[in-house]
C-alpha positions in Angstrom: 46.7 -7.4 -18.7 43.4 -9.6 -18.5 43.8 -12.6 -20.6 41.1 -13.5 -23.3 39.4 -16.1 -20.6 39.2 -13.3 -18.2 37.6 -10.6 -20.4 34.9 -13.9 -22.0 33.7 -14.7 -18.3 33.4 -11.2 -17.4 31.2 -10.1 -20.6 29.3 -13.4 -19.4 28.4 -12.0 -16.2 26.9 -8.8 -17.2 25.0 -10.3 -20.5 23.3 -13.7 -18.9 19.9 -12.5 -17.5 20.1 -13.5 -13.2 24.0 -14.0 -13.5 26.6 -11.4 -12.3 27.8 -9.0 -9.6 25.5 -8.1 -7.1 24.9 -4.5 -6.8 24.0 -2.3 -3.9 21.0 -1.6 -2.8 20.5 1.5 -0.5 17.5 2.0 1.6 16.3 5.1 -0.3 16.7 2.9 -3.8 14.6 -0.1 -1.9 11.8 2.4 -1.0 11.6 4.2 -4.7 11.2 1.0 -6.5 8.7 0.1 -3.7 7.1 2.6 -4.2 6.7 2.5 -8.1 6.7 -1.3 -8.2 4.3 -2.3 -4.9 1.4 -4.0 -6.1 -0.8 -2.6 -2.9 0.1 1.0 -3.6 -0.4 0.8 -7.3 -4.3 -0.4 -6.2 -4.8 2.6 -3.8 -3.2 5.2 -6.1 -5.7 3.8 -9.1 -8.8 4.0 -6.5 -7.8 7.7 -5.6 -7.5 8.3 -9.5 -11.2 7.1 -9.1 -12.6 8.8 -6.6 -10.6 12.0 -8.6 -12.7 11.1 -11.6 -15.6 11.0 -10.2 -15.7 14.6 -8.3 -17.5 16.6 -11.7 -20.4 18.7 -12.1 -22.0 16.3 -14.2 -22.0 13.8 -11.7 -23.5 15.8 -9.5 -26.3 16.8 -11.5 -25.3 20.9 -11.9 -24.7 19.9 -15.6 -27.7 19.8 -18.0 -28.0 16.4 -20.3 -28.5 16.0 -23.9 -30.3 12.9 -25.5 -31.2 12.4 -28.9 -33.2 9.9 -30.7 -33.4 9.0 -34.3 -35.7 5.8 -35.7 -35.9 4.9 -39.5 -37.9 2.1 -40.5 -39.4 1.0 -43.9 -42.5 -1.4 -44.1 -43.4 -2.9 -47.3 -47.5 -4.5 -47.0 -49.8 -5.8 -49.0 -53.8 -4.8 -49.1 -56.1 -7.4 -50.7 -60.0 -6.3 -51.4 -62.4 -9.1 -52.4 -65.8 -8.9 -53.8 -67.6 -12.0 -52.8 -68.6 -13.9 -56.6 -67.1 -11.2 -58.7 -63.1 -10.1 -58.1 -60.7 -9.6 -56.0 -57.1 -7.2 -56.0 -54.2 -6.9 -54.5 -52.1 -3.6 -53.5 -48.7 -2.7 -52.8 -47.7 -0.4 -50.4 -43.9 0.9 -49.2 -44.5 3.1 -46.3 -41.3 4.4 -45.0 -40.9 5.8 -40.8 -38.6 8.6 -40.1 -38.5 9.9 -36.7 -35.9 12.5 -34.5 -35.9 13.5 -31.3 -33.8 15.9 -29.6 -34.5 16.7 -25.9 -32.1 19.2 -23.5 -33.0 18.0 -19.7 -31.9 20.6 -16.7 -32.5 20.5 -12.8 -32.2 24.2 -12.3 -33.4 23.6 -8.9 -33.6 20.9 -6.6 -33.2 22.6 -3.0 -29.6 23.1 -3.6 -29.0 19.1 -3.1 -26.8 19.1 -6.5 -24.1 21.4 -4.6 -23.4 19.2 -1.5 -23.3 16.4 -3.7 -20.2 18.1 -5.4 -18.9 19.0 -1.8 -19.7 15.2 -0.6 -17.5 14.1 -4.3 -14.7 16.3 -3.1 -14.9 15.0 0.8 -14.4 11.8 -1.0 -11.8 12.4 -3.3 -9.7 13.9 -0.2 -10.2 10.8 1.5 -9.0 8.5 -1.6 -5.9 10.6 -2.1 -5.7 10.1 2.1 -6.3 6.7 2.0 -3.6 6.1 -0.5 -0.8 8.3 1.1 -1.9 5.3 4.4 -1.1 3.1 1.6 1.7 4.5 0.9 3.1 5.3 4.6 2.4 1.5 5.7 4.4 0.2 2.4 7.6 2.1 3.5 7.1 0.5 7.1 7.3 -2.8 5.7 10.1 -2.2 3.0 12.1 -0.7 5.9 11.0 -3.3 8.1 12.0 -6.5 5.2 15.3 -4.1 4.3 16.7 -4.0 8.0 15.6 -7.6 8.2 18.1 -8.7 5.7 20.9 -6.4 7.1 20.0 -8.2 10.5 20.0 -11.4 9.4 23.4 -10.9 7.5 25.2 -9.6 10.4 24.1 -12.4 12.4 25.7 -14.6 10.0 28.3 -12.7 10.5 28.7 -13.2 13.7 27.9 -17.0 13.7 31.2 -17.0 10.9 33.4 -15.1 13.4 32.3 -17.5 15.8 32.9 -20.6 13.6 36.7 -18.8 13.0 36.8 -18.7 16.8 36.1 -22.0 17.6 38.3 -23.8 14.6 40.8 -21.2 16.2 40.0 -23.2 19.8 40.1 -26.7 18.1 43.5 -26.1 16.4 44.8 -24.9 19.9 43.5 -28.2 21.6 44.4 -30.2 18.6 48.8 -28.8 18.8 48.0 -29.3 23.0 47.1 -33.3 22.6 50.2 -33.6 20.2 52.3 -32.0 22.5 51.2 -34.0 25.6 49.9 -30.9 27.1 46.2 -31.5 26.3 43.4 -34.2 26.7 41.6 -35.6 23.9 38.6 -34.9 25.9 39.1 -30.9 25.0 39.6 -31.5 21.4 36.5 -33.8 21.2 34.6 -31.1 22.7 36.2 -28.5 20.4 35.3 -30.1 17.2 32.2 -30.6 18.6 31.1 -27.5 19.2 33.0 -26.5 15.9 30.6 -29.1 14.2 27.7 -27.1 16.6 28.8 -23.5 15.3 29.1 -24.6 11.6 25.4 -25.9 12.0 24.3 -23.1 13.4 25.7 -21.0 10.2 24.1 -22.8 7.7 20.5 -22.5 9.5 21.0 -18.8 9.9 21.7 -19.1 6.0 18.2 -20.0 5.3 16.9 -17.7 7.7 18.6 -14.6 5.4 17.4 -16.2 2.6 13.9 -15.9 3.0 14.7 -12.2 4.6 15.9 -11.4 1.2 13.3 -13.1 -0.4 10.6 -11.2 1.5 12.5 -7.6 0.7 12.3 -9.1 -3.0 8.9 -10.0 -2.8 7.6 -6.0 -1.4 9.7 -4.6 -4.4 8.4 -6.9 -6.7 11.8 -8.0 -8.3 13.0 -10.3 -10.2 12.9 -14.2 -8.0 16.5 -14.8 -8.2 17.8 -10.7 -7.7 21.1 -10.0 -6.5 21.9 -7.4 -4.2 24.0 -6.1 -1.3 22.6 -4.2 1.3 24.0 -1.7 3.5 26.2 -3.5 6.4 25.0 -1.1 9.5 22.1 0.2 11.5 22.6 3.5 11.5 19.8 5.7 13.7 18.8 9.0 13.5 19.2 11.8 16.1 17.4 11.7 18.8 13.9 13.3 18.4 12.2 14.5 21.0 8.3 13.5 21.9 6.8 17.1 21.8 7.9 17.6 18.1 6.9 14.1 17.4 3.7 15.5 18.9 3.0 18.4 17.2 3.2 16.6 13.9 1.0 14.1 15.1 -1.8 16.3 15.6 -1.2 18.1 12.2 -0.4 14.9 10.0 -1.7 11.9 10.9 -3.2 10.6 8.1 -5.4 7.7 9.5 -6.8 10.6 12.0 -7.2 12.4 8.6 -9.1 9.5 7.2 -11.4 9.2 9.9 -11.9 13.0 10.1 -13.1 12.9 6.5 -15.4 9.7 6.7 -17.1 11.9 9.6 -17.6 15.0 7.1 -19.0 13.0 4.4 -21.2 11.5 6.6 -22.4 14.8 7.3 -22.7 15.7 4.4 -24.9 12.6 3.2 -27.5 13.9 5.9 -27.7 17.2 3.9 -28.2 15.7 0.8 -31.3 13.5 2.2 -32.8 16.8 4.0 -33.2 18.8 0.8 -35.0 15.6 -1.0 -38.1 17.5 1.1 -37.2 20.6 -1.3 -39.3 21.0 -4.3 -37.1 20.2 -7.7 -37.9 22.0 -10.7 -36.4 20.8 -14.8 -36.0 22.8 -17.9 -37.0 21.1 -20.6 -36.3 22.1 -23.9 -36.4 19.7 -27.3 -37.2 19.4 -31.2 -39.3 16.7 -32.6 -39.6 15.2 -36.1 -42.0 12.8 -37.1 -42.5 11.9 -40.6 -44.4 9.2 -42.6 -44.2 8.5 -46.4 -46.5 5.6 -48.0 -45.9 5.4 -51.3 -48.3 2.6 -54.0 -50.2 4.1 -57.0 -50.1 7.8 -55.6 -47.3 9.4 -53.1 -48.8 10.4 -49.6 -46.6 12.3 -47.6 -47.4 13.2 -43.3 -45.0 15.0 -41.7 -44.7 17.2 -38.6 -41.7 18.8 -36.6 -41.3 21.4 -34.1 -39.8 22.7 -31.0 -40.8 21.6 -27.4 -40.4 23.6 -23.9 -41.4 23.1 -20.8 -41.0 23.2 -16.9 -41.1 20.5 -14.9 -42.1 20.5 -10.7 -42.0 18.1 -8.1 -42.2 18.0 -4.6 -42.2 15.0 -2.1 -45.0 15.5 0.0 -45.6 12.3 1.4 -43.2 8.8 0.9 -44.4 7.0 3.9 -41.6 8.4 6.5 -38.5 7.6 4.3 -36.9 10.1 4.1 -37.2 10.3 7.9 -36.4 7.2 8.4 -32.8 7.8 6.3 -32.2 10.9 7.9 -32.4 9.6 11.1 -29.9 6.7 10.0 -27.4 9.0 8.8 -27.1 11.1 12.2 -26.7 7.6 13.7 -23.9 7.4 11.3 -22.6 10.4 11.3 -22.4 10.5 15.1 -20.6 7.4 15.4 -18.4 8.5 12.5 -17.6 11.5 15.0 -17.0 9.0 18.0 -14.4 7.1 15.5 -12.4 10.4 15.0 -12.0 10.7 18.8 -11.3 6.7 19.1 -9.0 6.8 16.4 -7.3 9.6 18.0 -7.2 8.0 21.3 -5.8 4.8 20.0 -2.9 6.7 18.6 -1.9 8.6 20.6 -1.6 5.8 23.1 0.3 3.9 20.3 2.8 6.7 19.8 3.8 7.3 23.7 4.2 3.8 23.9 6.5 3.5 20.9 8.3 6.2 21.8 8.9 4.5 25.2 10.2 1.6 23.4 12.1 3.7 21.0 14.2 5.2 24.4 14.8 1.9 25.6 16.2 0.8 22.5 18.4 3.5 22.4 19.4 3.1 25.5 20.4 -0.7 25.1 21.8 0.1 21.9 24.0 2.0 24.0 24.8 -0.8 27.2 25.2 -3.4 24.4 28.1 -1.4 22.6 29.8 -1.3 25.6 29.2 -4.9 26.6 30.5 -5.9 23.1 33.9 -3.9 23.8 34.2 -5.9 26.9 33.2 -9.3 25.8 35.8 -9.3 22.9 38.5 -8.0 25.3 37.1 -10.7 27.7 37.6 -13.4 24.7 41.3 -12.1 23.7 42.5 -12.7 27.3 40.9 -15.7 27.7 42.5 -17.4 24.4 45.8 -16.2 25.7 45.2 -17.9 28.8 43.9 -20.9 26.9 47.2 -21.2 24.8 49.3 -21.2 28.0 46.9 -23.5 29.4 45.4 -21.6 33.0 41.7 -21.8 31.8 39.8 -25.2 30.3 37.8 -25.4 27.1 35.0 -25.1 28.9 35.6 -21.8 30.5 36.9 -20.5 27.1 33.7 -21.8 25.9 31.1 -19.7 27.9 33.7 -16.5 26.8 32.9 -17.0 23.5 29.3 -17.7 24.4 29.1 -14.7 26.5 30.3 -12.8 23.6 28.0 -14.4 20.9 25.0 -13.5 23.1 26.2 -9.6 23.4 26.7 -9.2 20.0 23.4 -10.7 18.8 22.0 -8.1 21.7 23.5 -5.2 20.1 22.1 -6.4 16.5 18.6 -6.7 18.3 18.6 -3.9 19.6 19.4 -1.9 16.7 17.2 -3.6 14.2 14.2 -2.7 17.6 15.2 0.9 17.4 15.5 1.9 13.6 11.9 -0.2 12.9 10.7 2.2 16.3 12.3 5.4 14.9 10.4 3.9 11.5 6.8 3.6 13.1 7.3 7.3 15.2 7.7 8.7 11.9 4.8 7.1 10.5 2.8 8.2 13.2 3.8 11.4 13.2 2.8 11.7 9.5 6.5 12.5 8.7 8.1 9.5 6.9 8.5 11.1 3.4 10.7 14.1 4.6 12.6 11.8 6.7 13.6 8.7 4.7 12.7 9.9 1.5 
């Protein structure tokens, strides 16, 4: 049973804030607190709310407005009448103001601009909801990008504290050889120094993981000092094939997407400035009350009230080639809004064959490396057997170890290239969500 001591320490662990056991951290629990937490998605997903907002009748002028005006005001004067030689008075007056004004404004007409507008407000919408799912898609990049990071990192150290094992493994062999007579004290110089040399090498990779982890804490916004384990392999996906990589890059894509939907509202814009050489006519419709009381010797009351309605009519006939001028502009726009869509598109598409290139290649050497780690450790096993008995030098036990180092590091690179490749296809190929998600 747990002693009192044992049960006080642990109770300590899980109540101090920043203090206890570190807990795991999966890739899919990285990316949902990234995803709720990220500072630069939280921003896009409140400018889509926007843009949401804003797509209304009202602010597209279908909807009528309402406005009314009410003014009360009470004056108190004075009047003095003077009779040059003979007298002079003075009187009081309290006038008091009352006015109200209700008035019902409607565009029933205006060349049926009101109507794209609300198609231009929805274009725009799309495009915020589009812009934030880019948002969103880039954000998992990096999360996966800082999470595989700190698994890299850590397996690196991992391998520098096997080969720190290793070599205090080597210096204990060449220390027993010089005791025995069978060894220089050259070799066990050069053990412990590259001992010293391997040690060294641990503690900078150290600092290296460090700010890996503090990155992956920074994208999730946790706390400074979190603690967490990550998962201890790279583990890729099936193979997928370019053609259905493809095919959901034509359908997907959401920066194609984007661009596609700056190029409609763009056209759109140049329907909205063409019907501005439509006539627009208003409905006006509106009660008035006006109403004066002056009150001194005698009450005078002035009062008059009544309903209002009327059409309004306008047509530009002439505004100095303006609207010409604008609608010319916005073709401009729109058609280089149209050449974006096909750049965009272009650019893309080169970017996924060429990551997909890269993708096969790290595979491949994800492969070559697995086997040239198999070798290198059975290399390494032989030649410490051959070191104990004294048929090989420190040197050549050395470059072994080295040789082995440098494949296993390989095989680490390699994997991080190909899961951040495997990442970036998906992304390009609109397809992250269903497949890390």
């Amino acid at each position: 049973m747990m002693n009192k001591l044992t049960v006080l320490i642990l109770l300590c662990l899980f109540i101090i804030p920043g203090v206890g056991i570190a807990q795991h951290l999966s890739l899919q629990e990285a990316l949902q607190i990234g995803l709720e937490q990220n500072f630069g998605v939280q921003i896009a997903e409140n400018e889509a709310e926007i843009d949401r907002m804003n797509r209304t009748l009202g602010n597209a002028g279908i909807l009528p407005s309402i406005n009314v005006t009410g003014t009360g005001e009470r004056l108190f004067e004075s009047e003095t009448t003077e009779v040059t030689g003979e007298s002079r008075s003075t009187e009081d007056f309290e006038i008091s103001l009352l006015s109200l004004d209700a008035e019902l404004d409607w565009t029933i007409f205006d060349g049926f601009r009101m109507f794209t507008t609300y198609s231009k407000l929805g274009e725009m919408k799309e495009l915020g909801e589009t812009l934030s799912r880019v948002q969103m898609e880039d954000t998992i990049v990096d999360i996966v990008t800082a999470y595989y990071e700190v698994v890299r990192q850590e397996k690196l150290l991992g391998v520098l504290e096997n080969s720190v094992e290793i070599s205090e493994e080597r210096y204990e062999i060449a220390q027993t050889k010089r005791e025995l007579g069978s060894g220089s004290e050259y070799e066990e110089l050069l053990a412990q120094s590259d001992l010293n040399r391997d040690r060294a090498e641990m503690i900078r990779q150290e600092v290296i993981l460090n700010d890996a982890r503090l990155e992956l804490i920074r994208l999730l916004d946790l706390e400074r000092g979190a603690e967490f384990d990550v998962t201890e392999g790279i583990d890729l996906a099936e193979t997928v094939g370019f053609d259905e990589l493809y095919d959901h890059f034509l359908e997907n894509n959401r920066e194609i997407e984007a661009a596609e939907l700056r190029s409609s509202i763009s056209n759109l814009e140049i329907r909205e400035l063409r019907r501005e050489r439509m006539p627009e006519i208003d409905f006006n419709l509106g009660y008035s009350l006006n109403r004066e009381e002056t009150q001194n010797n005698l009450l005078y009351l002035d009062q008059t009230d009544g309903l209002f309605v009327g059409i309004t009519a306008r047509i530009n006939i002439f505004d100095g080639f303006n609207t010409n001028r604008r609608v010319q502009t916005a073709k401009i726009r729109h058609k280089n809004n149209e050449l974006r869509v096909r750049e965009e598109q272009k650019n893309l598409e080169t970017t996924l064959s060429s990551e997909y290139k890269n993708y096969e290649n790290a595979r491949q050497l994800v492969e070559l490396e697995n086997e040239n780690l198999r070798l290198a450790e059975e290399a390494l096993e032989i030649a410490l057997e051959q070191f104990q008995l004294a048929t090989i030098t420190s040197l050549e036990l050395r470059e072994t170890q080295r040789i082995l180092f440098d494949t296993e590091n390989n095989l680490i690179d390699a994997q991080f290239v190909a899961i951040i490749s495997e990442t970036e296809l998906y992304r390009l190929a609109g397809i992250l969500n269903e497949r890390l998600l």
